[in-house]
C-alpha positions as CSV (number, residue, x, y, z in Angstrom):
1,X,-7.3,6.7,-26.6
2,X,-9.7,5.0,-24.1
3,X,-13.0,6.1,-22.9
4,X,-13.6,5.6,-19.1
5,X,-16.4,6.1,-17.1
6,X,-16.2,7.6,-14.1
7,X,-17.9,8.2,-10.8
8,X,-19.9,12.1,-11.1
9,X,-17.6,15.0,-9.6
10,X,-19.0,15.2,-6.5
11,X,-19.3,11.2,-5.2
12,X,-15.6,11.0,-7.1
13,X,-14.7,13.3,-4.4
14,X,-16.4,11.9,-1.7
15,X,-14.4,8.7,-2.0
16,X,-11.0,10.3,-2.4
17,X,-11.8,11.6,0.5
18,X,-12.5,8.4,2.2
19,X,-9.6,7.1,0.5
20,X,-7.2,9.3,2.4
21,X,-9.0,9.4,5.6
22,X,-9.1,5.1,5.6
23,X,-6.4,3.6,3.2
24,X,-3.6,6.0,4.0
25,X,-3.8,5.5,7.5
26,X,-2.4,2.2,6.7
27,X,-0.2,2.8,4.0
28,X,0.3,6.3,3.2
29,X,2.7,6.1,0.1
30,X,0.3,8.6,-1.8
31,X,1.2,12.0,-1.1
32,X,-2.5,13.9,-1.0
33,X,-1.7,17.2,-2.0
34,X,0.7,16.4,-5.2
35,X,-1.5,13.3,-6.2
36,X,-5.2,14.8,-6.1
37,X,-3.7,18.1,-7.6
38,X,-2.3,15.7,-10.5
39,X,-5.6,14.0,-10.5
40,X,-7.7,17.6,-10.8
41,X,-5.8,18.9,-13.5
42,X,-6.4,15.4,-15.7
43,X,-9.7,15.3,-15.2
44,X,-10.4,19.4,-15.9
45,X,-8.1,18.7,-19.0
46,X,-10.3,16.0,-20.3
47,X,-13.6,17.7,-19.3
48,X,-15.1,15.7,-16.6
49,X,-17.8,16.8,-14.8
50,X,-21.5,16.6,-13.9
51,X,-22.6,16.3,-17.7
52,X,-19.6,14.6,-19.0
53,X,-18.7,11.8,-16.9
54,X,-17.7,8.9,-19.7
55,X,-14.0,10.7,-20.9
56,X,-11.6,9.9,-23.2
57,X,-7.9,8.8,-21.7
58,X,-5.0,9.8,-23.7
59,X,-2.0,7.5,-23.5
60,X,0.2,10.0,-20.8
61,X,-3.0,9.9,-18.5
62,X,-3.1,5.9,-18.2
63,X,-1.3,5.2,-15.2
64,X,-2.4,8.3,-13.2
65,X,-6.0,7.5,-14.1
66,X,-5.5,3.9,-13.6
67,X,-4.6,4.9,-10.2
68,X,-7.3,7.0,-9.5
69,X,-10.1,3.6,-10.5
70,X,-7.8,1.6,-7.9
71,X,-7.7,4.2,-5.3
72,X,-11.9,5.1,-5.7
73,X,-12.3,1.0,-5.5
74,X,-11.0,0.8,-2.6
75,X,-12.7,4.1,-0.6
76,X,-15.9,1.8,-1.7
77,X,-14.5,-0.8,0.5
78,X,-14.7,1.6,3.3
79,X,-18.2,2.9,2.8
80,X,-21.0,1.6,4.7
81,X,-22.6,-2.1,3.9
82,X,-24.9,-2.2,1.4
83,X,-23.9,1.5,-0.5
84,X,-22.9,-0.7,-3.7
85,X,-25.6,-3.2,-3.6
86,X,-25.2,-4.3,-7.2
87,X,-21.4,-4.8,-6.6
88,X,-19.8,-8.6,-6.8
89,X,-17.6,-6.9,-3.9
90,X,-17.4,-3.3,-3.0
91,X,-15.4,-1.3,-6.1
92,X,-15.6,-4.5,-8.4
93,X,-16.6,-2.3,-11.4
94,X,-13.8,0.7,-10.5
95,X,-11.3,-2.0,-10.1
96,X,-11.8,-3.3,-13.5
97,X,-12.1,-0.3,-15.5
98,X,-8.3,0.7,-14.1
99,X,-7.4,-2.9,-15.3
100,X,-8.8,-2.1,-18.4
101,X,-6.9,0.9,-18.6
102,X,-3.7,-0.2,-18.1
103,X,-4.0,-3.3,-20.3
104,X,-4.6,-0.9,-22.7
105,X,-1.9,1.3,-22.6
106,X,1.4,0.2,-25.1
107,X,4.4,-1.8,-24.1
108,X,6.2,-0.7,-21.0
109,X,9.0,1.3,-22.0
110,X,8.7,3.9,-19.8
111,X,7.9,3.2,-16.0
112,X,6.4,5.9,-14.2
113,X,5.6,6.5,-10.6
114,X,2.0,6.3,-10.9
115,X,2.4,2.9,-12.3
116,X,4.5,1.3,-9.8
117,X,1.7,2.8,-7.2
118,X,-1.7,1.4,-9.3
119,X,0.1,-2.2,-9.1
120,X,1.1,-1.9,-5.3
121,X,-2.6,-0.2,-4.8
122,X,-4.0,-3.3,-6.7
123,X,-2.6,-5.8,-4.6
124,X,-3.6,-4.2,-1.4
125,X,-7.4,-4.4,-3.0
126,X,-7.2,-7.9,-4.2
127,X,-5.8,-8.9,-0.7
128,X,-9.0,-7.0,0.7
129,X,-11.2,-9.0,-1.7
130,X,-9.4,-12.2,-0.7
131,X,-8.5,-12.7,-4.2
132,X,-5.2,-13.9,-2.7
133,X,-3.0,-15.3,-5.5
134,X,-4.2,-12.2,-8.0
135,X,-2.8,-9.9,-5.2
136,X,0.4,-11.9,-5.1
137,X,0.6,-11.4,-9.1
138,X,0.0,-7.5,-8.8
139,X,2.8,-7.1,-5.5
140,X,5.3,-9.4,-7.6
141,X,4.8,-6.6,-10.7
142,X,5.0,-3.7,-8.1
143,X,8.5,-5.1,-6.9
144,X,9.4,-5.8,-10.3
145,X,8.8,-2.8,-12.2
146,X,10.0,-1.0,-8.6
147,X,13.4,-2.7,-9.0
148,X,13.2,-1.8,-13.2
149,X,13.1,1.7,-11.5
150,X,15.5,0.8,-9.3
151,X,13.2,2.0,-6.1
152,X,15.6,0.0,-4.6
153,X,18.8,1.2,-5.0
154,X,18.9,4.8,-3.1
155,X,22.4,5.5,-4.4
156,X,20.7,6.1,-8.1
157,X,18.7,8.5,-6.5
158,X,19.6,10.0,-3.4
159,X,20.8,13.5,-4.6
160,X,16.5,14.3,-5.3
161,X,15.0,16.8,-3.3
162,X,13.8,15.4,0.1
163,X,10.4,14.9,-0.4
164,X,10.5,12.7,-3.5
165,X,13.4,10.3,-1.3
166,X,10.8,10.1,1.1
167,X,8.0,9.6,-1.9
168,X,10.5,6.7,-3.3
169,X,11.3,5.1,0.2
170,X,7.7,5.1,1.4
171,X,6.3,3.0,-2.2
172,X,9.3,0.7,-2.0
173,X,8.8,-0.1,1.7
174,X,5.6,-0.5,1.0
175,X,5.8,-2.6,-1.3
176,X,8.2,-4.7,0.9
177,X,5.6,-5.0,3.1
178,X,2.2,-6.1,1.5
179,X,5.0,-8.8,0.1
180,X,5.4,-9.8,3.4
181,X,2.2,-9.7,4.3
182,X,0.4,-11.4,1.5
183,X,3.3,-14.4,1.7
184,X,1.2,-14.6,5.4
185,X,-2.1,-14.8,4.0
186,X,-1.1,-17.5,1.4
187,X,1.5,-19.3,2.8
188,X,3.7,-18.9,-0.6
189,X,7.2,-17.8,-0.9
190,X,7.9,-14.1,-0.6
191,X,9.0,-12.3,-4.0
192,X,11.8,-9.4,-2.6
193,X,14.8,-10.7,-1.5
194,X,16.5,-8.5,1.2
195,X,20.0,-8.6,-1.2
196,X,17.9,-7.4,-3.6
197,X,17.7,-4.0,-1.3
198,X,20.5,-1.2,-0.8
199,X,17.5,1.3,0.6
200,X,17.6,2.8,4.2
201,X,15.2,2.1,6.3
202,X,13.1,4.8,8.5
203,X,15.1,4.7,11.6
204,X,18.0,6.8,10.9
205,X,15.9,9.4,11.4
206,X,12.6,8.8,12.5
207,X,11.5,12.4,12.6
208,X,7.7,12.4,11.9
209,X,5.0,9.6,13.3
210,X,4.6,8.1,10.0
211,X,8.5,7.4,9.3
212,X,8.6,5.8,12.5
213,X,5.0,3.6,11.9
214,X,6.8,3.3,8.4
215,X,9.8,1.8,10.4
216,X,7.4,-0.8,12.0
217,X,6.4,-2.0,8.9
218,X,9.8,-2.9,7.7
219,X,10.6,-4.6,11.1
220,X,7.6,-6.8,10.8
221,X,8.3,-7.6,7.1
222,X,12.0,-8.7,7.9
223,X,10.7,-10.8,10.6
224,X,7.7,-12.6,8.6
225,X,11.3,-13.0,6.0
226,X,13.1,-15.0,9.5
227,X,10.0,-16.3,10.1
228,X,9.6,-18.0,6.6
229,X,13.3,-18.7,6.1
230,X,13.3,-20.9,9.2
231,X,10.2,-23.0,9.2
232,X,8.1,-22.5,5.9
233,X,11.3,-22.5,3.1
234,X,11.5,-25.6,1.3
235,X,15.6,-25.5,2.7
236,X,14.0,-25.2,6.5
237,X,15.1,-28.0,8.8
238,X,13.3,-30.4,9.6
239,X,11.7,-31.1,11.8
240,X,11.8,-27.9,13.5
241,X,14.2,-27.4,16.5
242,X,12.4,-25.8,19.3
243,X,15.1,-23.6,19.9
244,X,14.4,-22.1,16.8
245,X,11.1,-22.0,17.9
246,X,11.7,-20.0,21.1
247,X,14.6,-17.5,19.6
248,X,11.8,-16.3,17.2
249,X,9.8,-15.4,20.1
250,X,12.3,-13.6,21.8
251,X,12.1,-11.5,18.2
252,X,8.4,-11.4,18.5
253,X,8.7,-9.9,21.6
254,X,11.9,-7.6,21.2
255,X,9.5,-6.0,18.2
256,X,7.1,-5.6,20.9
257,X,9.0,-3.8,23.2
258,X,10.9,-1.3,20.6
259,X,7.7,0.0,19.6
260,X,7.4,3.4,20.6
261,X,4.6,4.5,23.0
262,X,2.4,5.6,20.0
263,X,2.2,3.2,18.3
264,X,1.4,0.4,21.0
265,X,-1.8,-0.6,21.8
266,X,-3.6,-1.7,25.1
267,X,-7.0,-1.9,25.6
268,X,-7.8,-0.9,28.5
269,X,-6.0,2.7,27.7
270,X,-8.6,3.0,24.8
271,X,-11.5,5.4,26.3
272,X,-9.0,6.9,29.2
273,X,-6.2,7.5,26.9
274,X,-6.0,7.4,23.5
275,X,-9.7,8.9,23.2
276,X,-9.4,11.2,26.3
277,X,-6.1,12.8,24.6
278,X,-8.4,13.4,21.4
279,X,-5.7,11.1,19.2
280,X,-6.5,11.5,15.4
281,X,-7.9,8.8,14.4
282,X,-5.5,7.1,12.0
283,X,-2.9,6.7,14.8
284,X,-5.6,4.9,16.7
285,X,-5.8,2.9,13.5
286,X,-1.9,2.2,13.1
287,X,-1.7,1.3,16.8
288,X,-4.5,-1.4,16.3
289,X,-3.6,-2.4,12.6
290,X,0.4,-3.3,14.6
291,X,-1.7,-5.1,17.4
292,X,-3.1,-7.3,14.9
293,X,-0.5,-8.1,13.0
């Protein structure tokens, strides 16, 4: 048992609701409906509320409540300057407490989902707090205990019903991808190998707008793999061959050009399209977050 305090009822809300209005634009591996109904029953179970807001966490609640610290850290990130003033950075405190939580818990002997999620949520935070190396650390336990689960092998599990295939393939690509994208920010070696994958991608059948912004994500995390492989490896040659140079542009570009309408982004279509046609805001935000990357 572990006693955990948490934010009152009402501001714990508040930020889930950030949470899935900010974070899952980005990366939405955390189905809303199933998680927060998972995270209501916990919390009513271990009598949270406006009176009793410090609760004790038995051991099968760990990783789901873990989750929950990471998840509320970063909706902090997203609120306006200045609303955690005594922070070190927005959702320090939350952050820790899930760390806490999950260093307390016993040996790994089971893995469960919500684990594999609080580790791939972690590193997106620490990456966020420019804590670099610590979020390489959480994404290289992610793909780890991912690959213990074997996320990556869709054979093990492809008979599940639809929705959880979707749940699995989302994490794992995920995962993939803040890999990817960390390896950028630190100039270290990616962690997943792409033999270490036998997991179809999103563009089988890209029939909703987030398998085929999912489908992005892989593409640009295969090419950041090309992009390492052939000038950053310690096995790249040297020096570089400008023909190397210019082929991996003509991939740049062909990534460019695949993307579907939706999910490019020009300027100067901003105010007379994309806000004209009313666009929901977090496919504005998925066309931008591609543009940037």
């Amino acid at each position: 048992m572990f006693s955990l305090e948490l934010p009152r009822p009402e501001r714990l809300q508040e930020l889930l609701d950030v949470y899935f209005r900010d974070l899952d634009s980005f990366f939405p591996f955390i189905k809303r409906d199933e998680t927060q109904a998972q995270i209501e029953k916990a919390l009513h179970s271990l009598g949270h509320s406006d009176n009793q807001h410090i609760i004790d966490i038995h051991s099968g609640e760990y990783s789901l409540i873990a989750l929950l610290c990471n998840m509320l850290a970063i909706a902090e990130c997203f609120c306006a300057p200045g609303a955690v003033s005594y922070e070190i950075r927005p959702g320090w405190s939350l952050f820790l407490r899930g760390c806490k939580l999950i260093q307390h818990r016993s040996p790994l002997r089971h893995i469960d989902f919500h684990l594999i999620q609080y580790y791939a949520l972690s590193s997106e935070y620490l990456m966020q707090s420019e804590l670099l190396y610590d979020a390489s650390r959480a994404v290289s336990t992610a793909a780890q205990l991912g690959m213990r689960a074997r996320l990556n092998e869709e054979r093990v599990w492809n008979t599940l019903p639809e929705q959880e295939i979707k749940n699995r393939k989302r994490l794992w690509w995920t995962i993939y991808f803040l890999d990817r994208k960390i390896s950028q920010r630190t100039g270290s070696p990616y962690v997943i190998r792409d033999t270490e994958i036998a997991l179809s991608e999103f563009v089988q059948c890209p029939t909703t707008r987030i398998d085929r912004y999912m489908q992005v994500l892989v593409d640009l995390g295969r090419l950041w793999s090309l992009i390492w492989d052939t000038f950053f490896a310690a096995s790249a040659p040297k020096p570089q061959d400008w023909k190397e140079v210019e082929l991996m542009d003509t991939r740049i570009l062909m990534v460019q050009r695949e993307l579907a309408s939706e999910l490019s982004w020009d300027t100067n279509l901003l105010n007379r399209v994309y806000m004209a046609q009313e666009e929901q805001e977090p496919y504005v935000r998925r066309r931008l977050a591609i543009f940037i990357v």
